[in-house]
N, C-alpha and C positions, 0 to 999 in steps of 0.2 A: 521599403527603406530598411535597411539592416544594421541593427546597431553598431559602432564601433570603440566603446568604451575600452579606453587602451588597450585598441587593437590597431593601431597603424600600421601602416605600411614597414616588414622589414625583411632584411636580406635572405637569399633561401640562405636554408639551412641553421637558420638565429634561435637561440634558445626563447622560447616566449614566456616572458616570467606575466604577473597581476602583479597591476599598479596599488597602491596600499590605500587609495578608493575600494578599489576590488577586491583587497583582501577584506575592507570591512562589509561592502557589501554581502559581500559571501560567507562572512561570519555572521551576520543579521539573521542574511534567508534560511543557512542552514541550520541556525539555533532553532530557529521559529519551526523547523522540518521537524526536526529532531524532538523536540514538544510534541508534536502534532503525533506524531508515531508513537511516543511516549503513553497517551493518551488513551490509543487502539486496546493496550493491557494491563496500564496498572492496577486499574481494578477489578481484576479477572481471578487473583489469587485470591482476594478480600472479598469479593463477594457472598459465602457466607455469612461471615462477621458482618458487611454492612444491612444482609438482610434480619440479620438476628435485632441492629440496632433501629432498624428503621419497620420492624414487622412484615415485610416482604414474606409473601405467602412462598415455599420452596418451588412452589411452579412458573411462578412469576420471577422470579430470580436469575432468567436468560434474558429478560425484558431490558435488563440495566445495561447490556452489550448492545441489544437488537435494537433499542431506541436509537442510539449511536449510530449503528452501523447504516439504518433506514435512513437516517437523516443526511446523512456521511455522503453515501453511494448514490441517492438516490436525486440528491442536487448540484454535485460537481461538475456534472458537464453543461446544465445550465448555468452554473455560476461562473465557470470557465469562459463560457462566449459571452458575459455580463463585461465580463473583466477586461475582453479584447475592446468591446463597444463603448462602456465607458470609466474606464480607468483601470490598469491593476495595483494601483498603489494605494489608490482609494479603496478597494475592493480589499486589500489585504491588510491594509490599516481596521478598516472595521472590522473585518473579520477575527485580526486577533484584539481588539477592544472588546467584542462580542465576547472571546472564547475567557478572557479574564473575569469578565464580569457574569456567565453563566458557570464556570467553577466557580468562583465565589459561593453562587446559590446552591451547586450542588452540596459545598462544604457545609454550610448553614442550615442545611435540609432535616425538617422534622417529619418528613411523610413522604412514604412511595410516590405520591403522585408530584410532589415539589421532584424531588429526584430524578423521576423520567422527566420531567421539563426540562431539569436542565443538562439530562443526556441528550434531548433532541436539538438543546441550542447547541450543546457543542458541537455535535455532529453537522449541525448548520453552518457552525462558524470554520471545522474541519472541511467544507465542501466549498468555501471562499477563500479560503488563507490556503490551501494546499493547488489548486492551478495558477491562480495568482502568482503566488510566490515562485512557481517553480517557472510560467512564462518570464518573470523580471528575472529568473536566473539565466534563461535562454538566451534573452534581449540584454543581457548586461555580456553577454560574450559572445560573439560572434563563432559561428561553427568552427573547429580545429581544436589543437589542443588546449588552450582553456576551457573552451566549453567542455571538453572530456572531462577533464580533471575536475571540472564544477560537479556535473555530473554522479560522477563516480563517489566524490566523495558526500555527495548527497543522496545518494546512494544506502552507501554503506551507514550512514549514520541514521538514516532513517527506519533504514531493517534493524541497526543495531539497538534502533528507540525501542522495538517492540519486546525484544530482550528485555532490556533497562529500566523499562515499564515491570515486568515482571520481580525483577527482584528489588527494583523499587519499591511496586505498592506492597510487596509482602515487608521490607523494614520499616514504610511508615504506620502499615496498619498495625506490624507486632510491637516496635518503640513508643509509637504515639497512636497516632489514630488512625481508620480509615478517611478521616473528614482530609487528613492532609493527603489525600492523593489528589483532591481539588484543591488545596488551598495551596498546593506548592504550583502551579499554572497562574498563578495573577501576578508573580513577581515580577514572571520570564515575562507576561502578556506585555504589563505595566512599562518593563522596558524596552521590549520592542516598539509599540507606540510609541513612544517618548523620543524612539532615536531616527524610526522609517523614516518620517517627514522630510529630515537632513542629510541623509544616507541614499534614499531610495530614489531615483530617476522614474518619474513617471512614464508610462508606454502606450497612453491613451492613444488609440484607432481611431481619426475623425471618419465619421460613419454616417451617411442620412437614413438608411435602414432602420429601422424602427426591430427589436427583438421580434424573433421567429413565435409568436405565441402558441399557436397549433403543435410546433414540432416541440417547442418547452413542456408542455402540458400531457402532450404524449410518451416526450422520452422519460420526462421526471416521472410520471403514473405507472409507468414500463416499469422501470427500474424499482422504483418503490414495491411495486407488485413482487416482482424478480426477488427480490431479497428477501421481504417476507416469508414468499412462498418456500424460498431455500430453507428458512431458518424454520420455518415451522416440520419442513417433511425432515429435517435434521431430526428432533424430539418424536414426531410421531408416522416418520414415513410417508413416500409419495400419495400414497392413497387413501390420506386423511384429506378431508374435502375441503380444509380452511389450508393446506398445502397445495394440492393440485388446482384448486382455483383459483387463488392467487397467482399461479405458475403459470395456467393456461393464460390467465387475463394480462400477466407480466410482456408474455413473449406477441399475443394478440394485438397489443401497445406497441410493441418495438415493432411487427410488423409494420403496424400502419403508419409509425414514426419515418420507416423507410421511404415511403409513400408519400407523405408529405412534404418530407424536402424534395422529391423531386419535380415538384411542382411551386414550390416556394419562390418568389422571388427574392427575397432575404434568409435563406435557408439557417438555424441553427449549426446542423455538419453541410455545409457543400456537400452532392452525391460524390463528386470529382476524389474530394478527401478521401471518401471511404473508400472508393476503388484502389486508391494510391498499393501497391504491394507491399512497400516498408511501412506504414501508418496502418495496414491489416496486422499481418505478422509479424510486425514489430510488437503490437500490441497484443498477438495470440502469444508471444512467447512469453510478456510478462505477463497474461495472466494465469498460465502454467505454473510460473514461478513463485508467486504469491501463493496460487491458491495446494502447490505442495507444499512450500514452506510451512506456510502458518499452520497447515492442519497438522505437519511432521511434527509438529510443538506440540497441540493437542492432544497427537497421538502416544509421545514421550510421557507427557505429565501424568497421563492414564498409567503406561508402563511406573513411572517411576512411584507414584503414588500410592496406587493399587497392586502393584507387584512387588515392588521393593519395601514400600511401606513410608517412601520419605514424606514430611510434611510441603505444605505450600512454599515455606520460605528456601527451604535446600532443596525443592523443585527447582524454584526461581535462581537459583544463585547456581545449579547445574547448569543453567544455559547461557550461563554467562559465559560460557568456553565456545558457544554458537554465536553470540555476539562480537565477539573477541575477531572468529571469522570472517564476518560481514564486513569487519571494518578491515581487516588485510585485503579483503575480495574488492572491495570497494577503492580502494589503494590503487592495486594493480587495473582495475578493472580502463581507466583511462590511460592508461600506459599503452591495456594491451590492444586495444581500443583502436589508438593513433600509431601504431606498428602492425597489426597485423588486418583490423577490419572489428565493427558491429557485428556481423557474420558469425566472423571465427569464435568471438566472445559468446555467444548464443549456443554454439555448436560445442565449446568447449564448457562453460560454465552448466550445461545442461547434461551434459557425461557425466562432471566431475559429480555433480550434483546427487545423480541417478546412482552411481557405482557405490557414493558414501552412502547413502539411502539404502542401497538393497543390502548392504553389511548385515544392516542393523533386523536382518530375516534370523540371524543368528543369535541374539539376546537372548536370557536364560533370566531362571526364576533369583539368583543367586546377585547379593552386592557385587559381586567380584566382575561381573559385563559392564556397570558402570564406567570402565578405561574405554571399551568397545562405543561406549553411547557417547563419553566424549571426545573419542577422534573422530567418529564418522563425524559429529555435527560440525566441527570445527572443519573439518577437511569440507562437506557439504553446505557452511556457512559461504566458502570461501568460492564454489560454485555458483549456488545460487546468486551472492551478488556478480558475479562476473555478469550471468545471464542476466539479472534486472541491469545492470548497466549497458549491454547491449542491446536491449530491450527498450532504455531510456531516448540513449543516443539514434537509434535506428529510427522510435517513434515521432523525435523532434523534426529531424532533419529533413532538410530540404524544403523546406516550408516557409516563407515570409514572415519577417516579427509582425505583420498582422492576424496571421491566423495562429503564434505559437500561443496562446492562450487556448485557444480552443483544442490545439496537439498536449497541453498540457492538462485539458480538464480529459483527456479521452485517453491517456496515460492516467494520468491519476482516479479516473474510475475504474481503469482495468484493474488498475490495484486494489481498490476497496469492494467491486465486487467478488475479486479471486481470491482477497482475504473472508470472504463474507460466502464464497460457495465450496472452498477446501472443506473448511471444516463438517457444512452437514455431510458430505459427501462421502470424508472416509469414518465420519462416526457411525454411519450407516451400514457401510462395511465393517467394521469392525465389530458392531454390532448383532449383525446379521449370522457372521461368523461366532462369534461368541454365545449367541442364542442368550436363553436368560442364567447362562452361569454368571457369576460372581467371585466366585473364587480367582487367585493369583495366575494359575493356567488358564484356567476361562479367557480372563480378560489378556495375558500374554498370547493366545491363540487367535484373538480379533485382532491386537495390534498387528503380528506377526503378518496377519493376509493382509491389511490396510500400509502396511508399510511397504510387504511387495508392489501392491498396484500402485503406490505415489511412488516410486521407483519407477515403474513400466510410463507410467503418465509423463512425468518429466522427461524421460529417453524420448518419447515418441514426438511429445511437442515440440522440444526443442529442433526434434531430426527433422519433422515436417516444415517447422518454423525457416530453418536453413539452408533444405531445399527450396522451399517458393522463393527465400530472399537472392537465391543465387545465379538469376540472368542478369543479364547488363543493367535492367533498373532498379535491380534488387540492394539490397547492403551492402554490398561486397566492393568495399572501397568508400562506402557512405560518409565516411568517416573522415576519410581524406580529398570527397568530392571538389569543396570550395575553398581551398587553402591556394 
């Protein structure tokens, strides 16, 4: 069954405008998005200051990300097939009920260990509210151009959250507190609950299957392993053993994950799924895309902090010109989408991406590169979302509104692990190449090689991504397939 929330039947050629049901609904889901993304960094500036407030030992002080991120990555695609089986409205009502009432606790928080609690709920309540919400975006539009344009601009607003986040929590920690980078999520939560109920069309899948437990148990211990082991070899390299055994034991789980649905009779992923070509690299290309992005940010904040000398707040308030991108990228990205192909969007927004990227080999120890850092981001903002929207659109489609929850929790983890494996990735490098200088050239000569290779990474992903999608089953047209 395929939703048809004013989408009837109309003439070729008719302009297809959303009914002002659909514009509210889509103001709902993408607020709730745009929180959730919010979430990923605001308190990524403050983290000092909240460890100074809360006694957080300096080593433990990646724990307040990594809680999040574990809990985030590492339960989405089971809470994704939760959502197909029984309920996504239900699933995303609690989940942002959950996420208002754990900021609450983290605001309230007198000890590191209240703290990580209620990083891991929210990271829990992130890994229910982000497939949920985004299958009821899918199911509330029918493929063509609305779904684009829903798409896209969810899209662009949710990349633009991780921006927002940043020079957010640097003006609520420097005005007022760190405690309001939690306490400002219970308003948003508070009204979204209040309004889903009236707003929201349920998309419950009657199902006699009973959840996959074997392949849950596998792929969530995978994944959790997966991430850990990333974020610990990030701080102390592959060949720190609380790294590589987690890593090995991660990918050991996802093997044997494969393995059991193919034997399942109630499978978590259908094996079927995963072969699909667009639902592979649909999903390799967003997690290129992510996982350059967000580490390109990482990699900046070093340059801009450590080199130039700026503080956390005119860090954060630099990228707000990379923001500013996302959300034009995001704009055009359903336009270009339903004119030219998913494809071409991958192909192009993976160029633009990689060309603005490699600019930035040329950054110098001097204020004066600053114009340089903000057109590439700005021009590479507006890539990358192109790319995560053809990435979006490619990974949904063609799939039944009963499995888009599950297209949506398998998107939406490719996201948070890609956000969650850039970063160890090119600090490593960067690292590696810096050796143990310190100094402003030290640290400008790590960036410099870690910015070439997320430059070479995006170019090649995106190239491979849009070769495999471009035989007849491929993207190439995905877009315009059911119209």
């Amino acid at each position: 069954m395929t939703s048809t929330v004013g989408s009837a039947a109309r003439p070729a050629g008719a302009t297809v405008r959303m009914t002002p049901r659909q514009k509210l609904v889509l103001t709902l889901l993408l607020g709730s998005q745009f929180m959730i993304a919010v979430d990923f960094s605001i308190l990524n500036v403050a983290l000092p200051v909240v460890g100074e407030g809360l006694g957080f030992p300096l080593a433990r002080l990646q724990w307040i990300a990594t809680a999040f991120a574990l809990a985030a990555a590492g339960f989405t695609l089971l809470f994704g097939r939760i959502a197909d089986l029984f309920g996504r409205k239900r699933l995303f009502i609690g989940g942002m009920a959950l996420l208002g009432l754990s900021s609450a606790l983290g605001g309230l928080a007198t000890s590191p260990e209240v703290l990580l609690v209620a990083r891991v709920l929210q990271g829990l309540a992130t890994a229910a509210v982000t497939p949920a919400g985004l299958a009821l975006l899918t199911t509330a539009f029918r493929e063509g151009p609305l779904r684009e344009r829903a798409l896209g601009l969810n899209g662009a607003l949710m990349s633009a959250g991780f921006t927002t986040g940043a020079v957010l929590g640097g003006l609520l920690t420097d005005l007022l507190s760190w405690r309001w980078a939690f306490f400002i999520n219970v308003p948003v939560a508070a009204a979204v609950v209040a309004l889903a109920p009236a707003l929201l069309t349920d998309s419950r899948i009657v199902c006699k299957h009973r959840l996959d437990v074997p392949g849950a148990i596998t792929v969530t211990g995978g994944l959790l392993a997966l991430v850990h082991g990333l974020t610990r070899a990030g701080e102390s390299g592959v060949t720190d053993p609380f790294a590589f055994g987690p890593l090995l034991a991660g990918l050991a789980l996802l093997v044997a994950f494969w393995f059991v649905e193919q034997r399942s009779a109630a499978p978590l992923v259908p094996v079927r799924i995963m072969r699909r070509r667009t639902v592979v690299w649909g999903n390799t290309a967003g997690l290129i895309a992510f996982a350059t992005e967000t580490s390109l940010v990482f990699l900046l904040t070093l340059y801009l902090q450590e080199v130039l000398g700026y503080s956390p707040l005119a860090t954060g308030l630099a990228f707000g010109v990379l923001g500013l991108g996302t959300v034009v990228g995001g704009m055009l990205g359903g336009r270009a989408i339903g004119r030219y192909g998913s494809r071409a969007a991958i192909l192009t927004g993976g160029a633009v991406q990689a060309a603005a990227t490699l600019s930035l080999v040329a950054l110098g120890t001097s204020g004066g590169w600053l114009y340089l850092l903000l057109a590439a981001t700005f021009v590479g903002g507006v890539g990358n979302m192109l790319l995560i929207v053809g990435f979006m659109v490619t990974a949904t489609s063609g799939l039944p509104d009963s499995e888009q929850g599950l297209a949506a929790g398998l998107a939406t983890m490719t996201q948070q692990v890609g956000i969650t494996l850039g970063i160890p990735v090119m600090s490593a490098v960067a690292a590696a190449r810096a050796g143990s200088g310190t100094t402003p050239d030290a640290v400008l000569s790590g960036v410099t090689v870690a910015v070439l290779v997320n430059s070479l990474l995006v170019l090649a992903g995106s190239l491979l991504a849009g070769r495999a999608l471009g035989g007849p089953q491929g993207a190439r047209g995905t877009a315009r397939a059911t119209r």
